[in-house]
N, C-alpha and C positions, 0 to 999 in steps of 0.2 A: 210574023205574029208577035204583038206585045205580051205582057202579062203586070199586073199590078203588083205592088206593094204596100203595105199600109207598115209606117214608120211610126211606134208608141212612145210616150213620153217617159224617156228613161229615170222620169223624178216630179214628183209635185211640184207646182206652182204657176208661175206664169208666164208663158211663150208669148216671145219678144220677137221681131225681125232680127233678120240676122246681121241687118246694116247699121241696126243701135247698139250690138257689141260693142265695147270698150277696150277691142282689140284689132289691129287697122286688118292682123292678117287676113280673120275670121268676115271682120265687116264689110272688107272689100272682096269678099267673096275667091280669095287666092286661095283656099281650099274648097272649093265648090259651094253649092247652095246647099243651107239647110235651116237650121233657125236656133235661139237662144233661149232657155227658161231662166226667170228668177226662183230658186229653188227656197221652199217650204219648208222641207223635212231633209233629212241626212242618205235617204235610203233610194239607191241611184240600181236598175234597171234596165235589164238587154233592152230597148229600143225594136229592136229583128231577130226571129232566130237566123244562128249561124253558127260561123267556128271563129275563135275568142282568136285573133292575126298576130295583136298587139297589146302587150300591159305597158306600160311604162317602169322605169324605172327607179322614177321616182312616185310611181301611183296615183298620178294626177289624170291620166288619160287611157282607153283602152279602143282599139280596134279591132274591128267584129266584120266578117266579107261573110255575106248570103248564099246559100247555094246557087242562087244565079249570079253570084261574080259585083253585087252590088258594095263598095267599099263603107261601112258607116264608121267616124272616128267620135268618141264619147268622152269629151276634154271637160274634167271639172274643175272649174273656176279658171281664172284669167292669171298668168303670169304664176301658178303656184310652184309651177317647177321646182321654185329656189324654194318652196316649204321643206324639199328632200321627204317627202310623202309622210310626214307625220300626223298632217287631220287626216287620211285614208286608210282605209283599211279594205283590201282588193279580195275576194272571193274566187278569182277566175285566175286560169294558167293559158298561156300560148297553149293551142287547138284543142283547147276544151272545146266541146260542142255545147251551145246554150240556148234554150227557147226564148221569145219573148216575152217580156216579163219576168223573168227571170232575174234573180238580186244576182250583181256582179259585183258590186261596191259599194260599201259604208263613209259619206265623207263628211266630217264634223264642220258643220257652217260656223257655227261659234269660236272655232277656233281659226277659219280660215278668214271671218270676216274682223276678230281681236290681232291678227295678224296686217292687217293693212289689204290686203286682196279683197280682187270682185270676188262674190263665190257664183256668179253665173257659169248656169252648166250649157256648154255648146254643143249639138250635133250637125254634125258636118257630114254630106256624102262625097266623099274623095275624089271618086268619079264621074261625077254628076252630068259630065258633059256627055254621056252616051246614054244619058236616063231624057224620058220625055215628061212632060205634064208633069211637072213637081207645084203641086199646092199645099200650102202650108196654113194649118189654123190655129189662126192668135188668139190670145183670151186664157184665162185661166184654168187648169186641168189638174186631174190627178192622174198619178204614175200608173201606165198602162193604157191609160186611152188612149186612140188617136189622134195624131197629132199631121202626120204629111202622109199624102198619096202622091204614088210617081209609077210612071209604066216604065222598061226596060227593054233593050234590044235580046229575041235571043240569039244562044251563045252563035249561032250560023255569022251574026252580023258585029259578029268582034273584029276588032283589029288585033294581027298578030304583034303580040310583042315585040319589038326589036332592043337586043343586047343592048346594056351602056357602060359605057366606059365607065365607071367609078372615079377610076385612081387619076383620069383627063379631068373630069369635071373638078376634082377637089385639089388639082395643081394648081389652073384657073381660078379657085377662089382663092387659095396662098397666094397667088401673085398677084391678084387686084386688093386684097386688103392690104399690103405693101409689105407681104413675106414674112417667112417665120418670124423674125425678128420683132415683128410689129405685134406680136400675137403674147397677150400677157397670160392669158386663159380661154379656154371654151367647156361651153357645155353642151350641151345638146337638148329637146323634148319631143314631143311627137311629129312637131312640123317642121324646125329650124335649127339651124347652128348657130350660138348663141356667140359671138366671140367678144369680150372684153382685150381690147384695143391697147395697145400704150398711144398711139396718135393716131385718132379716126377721122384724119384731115387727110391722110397718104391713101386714100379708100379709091376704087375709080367705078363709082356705081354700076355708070351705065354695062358698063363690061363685063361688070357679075350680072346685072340682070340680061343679058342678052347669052348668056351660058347656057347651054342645053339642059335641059332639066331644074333651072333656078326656074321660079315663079315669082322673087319679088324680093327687095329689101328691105327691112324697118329698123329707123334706131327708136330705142325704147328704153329705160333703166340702165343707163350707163352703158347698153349691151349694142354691139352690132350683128344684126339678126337677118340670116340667110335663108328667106324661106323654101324649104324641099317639099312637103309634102313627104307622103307613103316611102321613098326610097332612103329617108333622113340617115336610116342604120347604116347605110353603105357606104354612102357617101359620106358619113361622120368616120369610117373604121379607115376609108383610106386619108380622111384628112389629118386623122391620128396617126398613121403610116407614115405621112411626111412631115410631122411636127415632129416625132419621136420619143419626148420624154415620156416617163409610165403615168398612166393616170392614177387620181387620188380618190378614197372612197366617194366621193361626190363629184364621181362623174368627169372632173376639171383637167386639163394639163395645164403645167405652166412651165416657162422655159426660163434660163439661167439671164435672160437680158436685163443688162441693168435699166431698175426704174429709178423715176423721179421720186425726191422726197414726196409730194403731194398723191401720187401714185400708192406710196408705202403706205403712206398716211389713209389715204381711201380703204386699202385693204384691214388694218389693223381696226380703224372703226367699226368695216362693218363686220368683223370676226368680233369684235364687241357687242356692239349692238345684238347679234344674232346669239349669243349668250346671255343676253340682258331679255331677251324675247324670250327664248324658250326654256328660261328659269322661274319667269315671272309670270307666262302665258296664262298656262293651269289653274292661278290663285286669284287673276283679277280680281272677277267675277263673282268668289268669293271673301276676296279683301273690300269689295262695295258694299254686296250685301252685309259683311260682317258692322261696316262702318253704318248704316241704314239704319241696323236693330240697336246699333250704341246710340244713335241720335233718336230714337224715339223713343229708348228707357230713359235718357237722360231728360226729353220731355214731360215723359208721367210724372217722371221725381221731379222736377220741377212746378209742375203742375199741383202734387199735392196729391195723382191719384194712387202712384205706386211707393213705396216706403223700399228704401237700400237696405233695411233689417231682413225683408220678406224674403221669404224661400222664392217665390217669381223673380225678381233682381238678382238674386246670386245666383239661381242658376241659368238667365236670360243675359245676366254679364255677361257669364263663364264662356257661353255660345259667340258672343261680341267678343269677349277679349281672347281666346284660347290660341285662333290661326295669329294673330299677330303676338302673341308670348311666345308663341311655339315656333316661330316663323324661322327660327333657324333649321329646325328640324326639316320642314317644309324646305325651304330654299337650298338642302342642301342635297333633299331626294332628286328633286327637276332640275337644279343646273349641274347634278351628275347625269345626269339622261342625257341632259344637251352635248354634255364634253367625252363623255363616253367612261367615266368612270362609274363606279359600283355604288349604285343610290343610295343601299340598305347601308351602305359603311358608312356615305355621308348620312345621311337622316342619323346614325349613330355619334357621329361627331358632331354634328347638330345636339342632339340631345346631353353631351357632354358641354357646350357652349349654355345648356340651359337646365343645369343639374342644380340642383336647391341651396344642396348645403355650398356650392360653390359661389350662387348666388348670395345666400347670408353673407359668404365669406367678406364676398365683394361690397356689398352695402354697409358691411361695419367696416370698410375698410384695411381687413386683416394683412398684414405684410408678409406672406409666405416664400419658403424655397422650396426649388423642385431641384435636388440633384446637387443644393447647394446651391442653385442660382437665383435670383431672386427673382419674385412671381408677383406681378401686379396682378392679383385678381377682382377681373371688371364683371358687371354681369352684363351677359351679351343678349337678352333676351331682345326679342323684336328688331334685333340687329340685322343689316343685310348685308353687307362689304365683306366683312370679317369668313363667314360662310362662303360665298361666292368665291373668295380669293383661295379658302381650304380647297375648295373643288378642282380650281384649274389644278395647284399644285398635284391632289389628288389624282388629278388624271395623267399624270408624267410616275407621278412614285407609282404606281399600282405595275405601269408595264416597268420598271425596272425592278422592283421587288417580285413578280414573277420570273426573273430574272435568275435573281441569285437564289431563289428558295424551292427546294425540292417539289416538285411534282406532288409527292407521296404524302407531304404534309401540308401543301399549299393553302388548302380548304381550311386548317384549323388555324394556321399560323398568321397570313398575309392578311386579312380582314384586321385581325385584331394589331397587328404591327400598324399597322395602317392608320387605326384610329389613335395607336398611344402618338405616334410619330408626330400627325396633323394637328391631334390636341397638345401637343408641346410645342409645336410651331406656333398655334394660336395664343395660347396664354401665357409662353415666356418669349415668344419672340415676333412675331407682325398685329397680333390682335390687339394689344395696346394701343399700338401705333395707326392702324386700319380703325378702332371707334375712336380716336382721337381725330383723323381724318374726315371722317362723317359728321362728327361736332361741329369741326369748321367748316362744311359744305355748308353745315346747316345754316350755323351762324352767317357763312356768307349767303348765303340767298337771304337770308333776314336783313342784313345789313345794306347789301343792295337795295332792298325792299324799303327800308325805314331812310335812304336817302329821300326817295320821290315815290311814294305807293303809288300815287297817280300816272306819272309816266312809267314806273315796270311795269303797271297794268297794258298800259297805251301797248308797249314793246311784247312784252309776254302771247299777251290774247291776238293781238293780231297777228302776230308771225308761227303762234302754238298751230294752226290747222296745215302750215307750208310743211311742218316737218313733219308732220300726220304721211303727208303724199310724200316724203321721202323715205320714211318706215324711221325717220328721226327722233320724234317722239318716246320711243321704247327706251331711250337713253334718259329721258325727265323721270320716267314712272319709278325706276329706284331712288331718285334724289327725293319724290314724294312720300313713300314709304317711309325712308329714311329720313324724313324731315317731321314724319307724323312718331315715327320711333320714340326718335332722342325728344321734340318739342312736345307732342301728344298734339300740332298740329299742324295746319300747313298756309298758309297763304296762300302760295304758289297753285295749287288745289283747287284756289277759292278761280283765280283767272283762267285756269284754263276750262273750268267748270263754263263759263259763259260762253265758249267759243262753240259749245256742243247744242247749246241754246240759239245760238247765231245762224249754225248750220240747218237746225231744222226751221226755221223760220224763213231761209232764204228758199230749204226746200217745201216748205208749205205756199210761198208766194208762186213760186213755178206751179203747182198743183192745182192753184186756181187762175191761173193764168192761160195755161193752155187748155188747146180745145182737143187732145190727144188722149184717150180714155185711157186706154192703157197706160202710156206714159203719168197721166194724172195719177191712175194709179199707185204704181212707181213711189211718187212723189209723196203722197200721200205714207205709204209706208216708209219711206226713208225719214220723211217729216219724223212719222213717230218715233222710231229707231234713234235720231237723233233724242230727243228729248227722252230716253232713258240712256241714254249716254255712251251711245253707239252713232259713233259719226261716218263710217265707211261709206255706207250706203248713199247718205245723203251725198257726198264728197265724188266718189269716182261714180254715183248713177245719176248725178244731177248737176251738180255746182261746177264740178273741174272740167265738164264737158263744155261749159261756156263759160268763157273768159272771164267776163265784167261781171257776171253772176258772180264768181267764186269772189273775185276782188272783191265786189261790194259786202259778201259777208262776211269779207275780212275785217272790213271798213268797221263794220256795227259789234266784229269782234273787239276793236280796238275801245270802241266807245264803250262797251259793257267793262272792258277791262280797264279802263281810267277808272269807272264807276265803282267797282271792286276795289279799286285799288285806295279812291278817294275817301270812302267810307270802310276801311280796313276792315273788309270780310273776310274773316277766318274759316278754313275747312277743320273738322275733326275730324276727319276720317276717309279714306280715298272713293269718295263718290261724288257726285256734282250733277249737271245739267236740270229738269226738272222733277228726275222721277229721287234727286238725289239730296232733296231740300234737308229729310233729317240730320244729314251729315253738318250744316251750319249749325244744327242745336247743340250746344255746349253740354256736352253728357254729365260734366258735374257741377253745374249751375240751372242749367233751364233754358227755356227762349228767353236771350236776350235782344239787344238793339242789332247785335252781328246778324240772327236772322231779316230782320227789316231790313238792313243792307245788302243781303241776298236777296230776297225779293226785288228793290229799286234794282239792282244792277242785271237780275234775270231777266226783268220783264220790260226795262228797257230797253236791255240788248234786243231780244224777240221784237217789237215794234217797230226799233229803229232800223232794223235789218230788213224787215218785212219790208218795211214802206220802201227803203231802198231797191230792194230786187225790184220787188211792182211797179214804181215811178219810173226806174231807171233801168231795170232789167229788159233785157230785150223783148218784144212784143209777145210773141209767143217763143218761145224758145227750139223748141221741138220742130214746128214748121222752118225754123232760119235756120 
């Protein structure tokens, strides 16, 4: 006797096949059949009722078995593992019982998708292979319809379990990825061992995949990835057994083997970069729009219709300019979050970096001592370096000042030690030095810039979307903050603006190209997405899937960025592509010619790319 199931859409939006995943595990079906949403909204859904098997650890994925033994895994977005679960927020515990429909998970697309990740949400049924008639319906949905019907063996027609060996299977993978030694780190997520490699040339594939219980390999993100499925807990605790050093809050071991410099070097960037991410993440969003409303009051006053005396201007400035005056304050609550130190203290050492009278001090140039030493006091306001670097520091002094200070007074004392300490460190001793530093970043991206505007463009725009796909990118976004600070604006800004224009254009040309509704779909919204200046979508759900597509709009990124470069478009403000044109309007002159050069270089880019993908792009993309 069978019995049905009806499988609900754990999320709004739109149900994809599960072989257009952007993920080869999922695609190639090495976790069973099930299918993929592009997800709508934030608010993620038992699929089944059951009992809650699996949350992840980093809250990217949760596991749910049916009363009748059916396995569903509920993985949101692609590759977020390495987020360390910060866009989630999980509502369920191991063996909670859950109905369908039922909210299990809160996941923030906007921050998964400003982060460089798919945010497509997978369901997967783990053991698919004992289920019959799995039909799956494509097409757009809301959270809780139906989605797949499948019938089931009952439990008479199970196979028994048979033991396994754990600690066998996970010597076997030590020894084919070429032994401890080889092993710089691993991590683990719902389906795979993730290992970072020192040489992934000593590997002996076929011999892991022919291991009992392996299902499959994939290299992906630097990572060498063991796919397990459901048993990954076990087989991960005994491969931590024979590795043996302790693991670190993120899940990672690593061992004492010496690496190469380029190895060291790998790691230290991307412990950068990931500080440079998730200090900066929070305020994009709000550093665009901020720049948006400066370019469109500095058009009225241009225009003639708004007056800079008027109560609307200064308090429509105050809105435009306050996150970036304040921005130390800002940048030093989030990149304490990130590093693990005490936000509310930085946001106070922030606010010390942006205290008034110490600003007068600085603009008259007052020559002060603290202590008797002498105090260059600078005003740091819209500064970002200076901030960032108090935080790391911050996050070393905090656990050794719990150290030395009583228990009993810690709460009144350490906070405030803490801020006099970092604000002496800052204004008599690296903060000089750190906005002296920034000036010459500036200056040198200007200087480069004013050799050949026209080939930094060529160079910039066309190679700015490569680093996009390497999460490389997040390292320019403080140099443009930082260059819009100290300059009040950015060139830099102005090239990489057109490559988001590029993007959607090349995913507009796929959209009418193919005869794939769904996929047109897709394409259609990634289109749009790009030209407000969200390029993710178009990049890993359309472009980076085929080859010569992405090349080619790199191609027409190069060419918008000559164009840019040739007629020196300037950015005021950190926004671009085409929802971001007020940011070209000079907030304290008006439209000038800079905007007409925005224009030629936008909408050249958009044309020349178009016609590129369509001419030359592959026939229909989706079908090949």
């Amino acid at each position: 006797m069978e019995d049905s199931l009806n499988i609900l859409a754990p999320i709004s939006g739109k149900v994809i096949d599960l072989t257009t995943v952007n993920d080869p595990v999922f695609s190639k079906k090495m976790m069973g059949e099930g299918f993929g949403i592009l997800p709508s909204d934030n608010y993620v859904t038992s699929p089944v009722s059951g009992t809650i098997t699996l949350v992840a650890k980093t809250k990217h994925a949760i596991g749910i078995t049916t009363p009748n033994g059916v396995e569903i895994l509920i993985h949101m977005g692609i590759d977020t593992v390495t987020l360390n679960g910060t866009p989630f927020e999980i509502h369920v515990k191991v063996n909670d019982k859950v109905s369908a429909g039922q909210l299990i998970a809160i996941m923030d697309l906007t921050a998964i998708i400003k982060s460089g990740k798919d945010p497509t949400v997978i369901v997967a049924i783990t053991n698919s292979d004992k289920l019959n008639d799995i039909k799956i319906h494509l097409g757009k949905v809301d959270s809780g319809q139906i989605v797949a019907t499948t019938k089931f063996h009952s439990n008479s027609d199970k196979e028994v379990d048979v033991p396994t060996n754990y600690h066998q299977i996970a010597e076997a993978i030590i020894q084919n990825i070429g032994g401890v030694e080889n092993v710089s780190s691993l991590i683990h997520c719902m389906t795979r061992l993730r290992f970072y490699l020192i040489n992934d040339k000593l590997t002996n594939d076929s011999a892991i995949k022919n291991i009992d219980g392996i299902i499959n390999i994939v290299r992906a993100g630097g990572q060498y990835q063991v796919v397990i499925g459901p048993s990954i807990d076990d087989i991960y605790a005994a491969v931590v057994d024979i590795l043996g050093p302790k693991l670190s809050q993120n899940n990672s071991i690593k061992n004492d083997a010496p690496k190469s410099f380029w190895a060291e070097f790998k790691n230290y960037l991307n412990s950068f970069i990931h500080v440079l991410t998730g200090s900066m993440l929070p305020i994009i969003g709000l550093l665009g729009g901020s720049g948006i409303l400066k370019g469109i009051l500095g058009a009225l006053c241009g225009y003639g219709i708004l007056e800079k005396s008027s109560g609307t201007y200064l308090l429509f400035s105050a809105i435009g300019d306050s996150l970036y005056y304040f921005l130390p304050i800002i940048l030093g609550f989030t990149t304490a979050k990130v590093l693990g130190a005490n936000p509310i203290t930085m946001a106070v050492v922030g606010g010390v970096l942006t205290y008034p009278s110490l600003i007068t001090a600085g603009n008259e140039a007052i020559q002060l001592t603290v202590f008797r030493i002498p105090a260059h006091i600078m005003s740091y306001t819209s500064s970002v370096f200076p901030i960032i670097f108090a935080a790391w520091v911050g996050s070393y002094l905090e656990k050794w000042l719990k150290k030395v200070i009583p228990s009993v007074i810690r709460s009144v004392f350490l906070p405030i030690i803490e801020v006099i300490l970092l604000s002496l460190l800052i204004y008599v001793g690296v903060g000089p030095v750190m906005l002296y530093l920034s000036k010459l970043l500036s200056l040198g991206v200007e200087s480069i810039y004013f050799v050949n505007p026209a080939l930094t463009g060529v160079l910039v725009s066309g190679l700015y979307q490569i680093l996009v796909i390497f999460g490389l990118h997040w390292a320019i976004i403080p140099i443009l903050v930082n260059d819009l600070a100290i300059n009040g604006h950015s060139y830099l800004n102005a090239m990489i603006s057109v490559t988001m224009v590029a993007q959607g254009a090349a995913a507009m040309a796929v959209a009418l190209k193919t005869r794939d509704k769904k996929y047109r779909d897709l394409s259609w919204a990634a289109t749009l997405s790009a030209f407000c200046g969200v390029t993710e979508p178009a990049i890993y759900g359309i472009t980076l899937k085929y080859k010569r597509i992405f090349i080619l709009s790199n191609i027409g990124s190069a060419i918008g960025g000559f164009l840019a470069g040739f007629f020196k478009v300037d950015a005021y403000a950190l926004s671009g592509s085409l929802i971001g044109f007020p940011a070209f309007i000079n907030p304290n002159v008006g439209v000038t010619s800079n905007l007409q050069g925005y224009v030629i270089a936008h909408i050249a880019t958009l044309i020349v790319t178009f016609i590129l993908v369509f001419v030359w792009g592959d026939k229909d993309p989706v079908s090949n």
